[in-house]
C-alpha positions in Angstrom: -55.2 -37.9 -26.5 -51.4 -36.8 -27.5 -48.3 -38.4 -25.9 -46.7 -36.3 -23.5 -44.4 -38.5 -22.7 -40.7 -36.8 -22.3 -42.1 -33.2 -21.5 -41.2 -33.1 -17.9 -37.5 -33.5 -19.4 -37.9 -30.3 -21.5 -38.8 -28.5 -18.9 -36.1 -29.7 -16.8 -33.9 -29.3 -19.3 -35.4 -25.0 -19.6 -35.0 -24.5 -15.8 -31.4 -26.0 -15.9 -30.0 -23.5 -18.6 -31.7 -20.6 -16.8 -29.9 -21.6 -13.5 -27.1 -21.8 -15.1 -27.2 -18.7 -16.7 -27.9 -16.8 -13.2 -25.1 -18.7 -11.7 -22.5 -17.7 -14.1 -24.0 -14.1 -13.7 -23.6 -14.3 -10.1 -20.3 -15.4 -10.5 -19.3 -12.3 -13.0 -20.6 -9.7 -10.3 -18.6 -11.5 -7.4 -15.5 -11.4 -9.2 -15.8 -8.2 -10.0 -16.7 -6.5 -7.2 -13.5 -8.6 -5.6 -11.4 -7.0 -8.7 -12.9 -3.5 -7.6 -11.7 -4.1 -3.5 -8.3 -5.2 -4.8 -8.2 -1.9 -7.0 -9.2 0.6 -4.0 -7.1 -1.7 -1.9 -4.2 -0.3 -4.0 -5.2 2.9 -4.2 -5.4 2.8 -0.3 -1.8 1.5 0.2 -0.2 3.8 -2.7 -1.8 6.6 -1.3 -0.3 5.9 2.5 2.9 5.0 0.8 3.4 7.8 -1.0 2.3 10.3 2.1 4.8 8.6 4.3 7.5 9.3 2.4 6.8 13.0 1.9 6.1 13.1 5.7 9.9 11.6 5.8 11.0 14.3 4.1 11.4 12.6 0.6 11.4 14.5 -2.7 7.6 13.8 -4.8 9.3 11.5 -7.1 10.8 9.4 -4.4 7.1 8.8 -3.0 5.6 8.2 -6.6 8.6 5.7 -6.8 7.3 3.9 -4.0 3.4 4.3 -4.6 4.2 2.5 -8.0 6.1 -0.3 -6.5 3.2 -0.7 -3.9 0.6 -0.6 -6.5 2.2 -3.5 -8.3 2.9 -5.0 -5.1 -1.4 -5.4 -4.8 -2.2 -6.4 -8.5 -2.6 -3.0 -9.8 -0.9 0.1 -12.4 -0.2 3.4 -10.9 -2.1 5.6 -13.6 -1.1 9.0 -11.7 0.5 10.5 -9.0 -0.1 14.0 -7.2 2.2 14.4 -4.6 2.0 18.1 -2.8 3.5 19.1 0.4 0.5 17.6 3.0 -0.8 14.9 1.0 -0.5 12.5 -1.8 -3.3 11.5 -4.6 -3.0 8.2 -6.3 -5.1 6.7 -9.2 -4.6 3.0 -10.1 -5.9 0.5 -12.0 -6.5 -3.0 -12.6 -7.8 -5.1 -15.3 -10.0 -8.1 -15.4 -9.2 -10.9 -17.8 -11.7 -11.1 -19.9 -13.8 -8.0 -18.5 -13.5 -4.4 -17.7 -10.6 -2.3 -16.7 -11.5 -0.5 -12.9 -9.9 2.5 -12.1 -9.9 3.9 -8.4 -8.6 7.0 -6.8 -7.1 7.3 -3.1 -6.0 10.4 -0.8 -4.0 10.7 2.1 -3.0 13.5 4.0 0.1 14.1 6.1 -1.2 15.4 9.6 1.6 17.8 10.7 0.5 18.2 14.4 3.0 19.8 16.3 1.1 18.9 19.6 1.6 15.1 19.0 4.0 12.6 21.3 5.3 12.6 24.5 
């Protein structure tokens, strides 16, 4: 009969470098999926930004001014800036150390109801 003495620590040993392997995985995909929410976050706020200065009566380049400073303001680069008479388009990005750069895209449209108020 062999000596199987210590094999229970090999395999203890195996299982611990596979769980840490899926935990670092997990941990990659959490913190980028929280990278990708802070990116459309952005977008979001640039977007509303932006639109709320046109519906003010501001020139385009006054609410791409201010879509670029609340872009910053949330951790990401403003990477373009449509701005027509009803709505403003944003693109943004943000970069992950060490992993990908996510780009997202918002929309917001400036509702001219004359019906509106008191």
């Amino acid at each position: 009969m062999r000596n199987e003495r210590g094999s229970a620590t090999v395999a203890a040993l195996g299982l611990l470098v596979v769980a840490v392997t899926l935990a670092l995985g997990l941990v990659r995909v959490g913190v980028a999926e929280v990278v990708a929410r802070r990116a459309q976050t952005a977008a979001d706020a640039s977007a509303l930004a932006a639109a709320d200065q046109l519906a003010l009566g501001e020139p385009p380049e006054a609410a791409r001014v201010v879509a670029e400073e609340v872009a910053q303001a949330n951790g990401a680069e403003l990477v373009s800036c449509v701005c027509g008479d009803d709505e403003a388009v944003v693109g943004v990005q943000v970069t992950q150390r060490g992993g990908p750069t996510l780009r997202r895209r918002a929309r917001a449209v400036i509702d001219a109801c004359t019906t509106c108020g008191p």
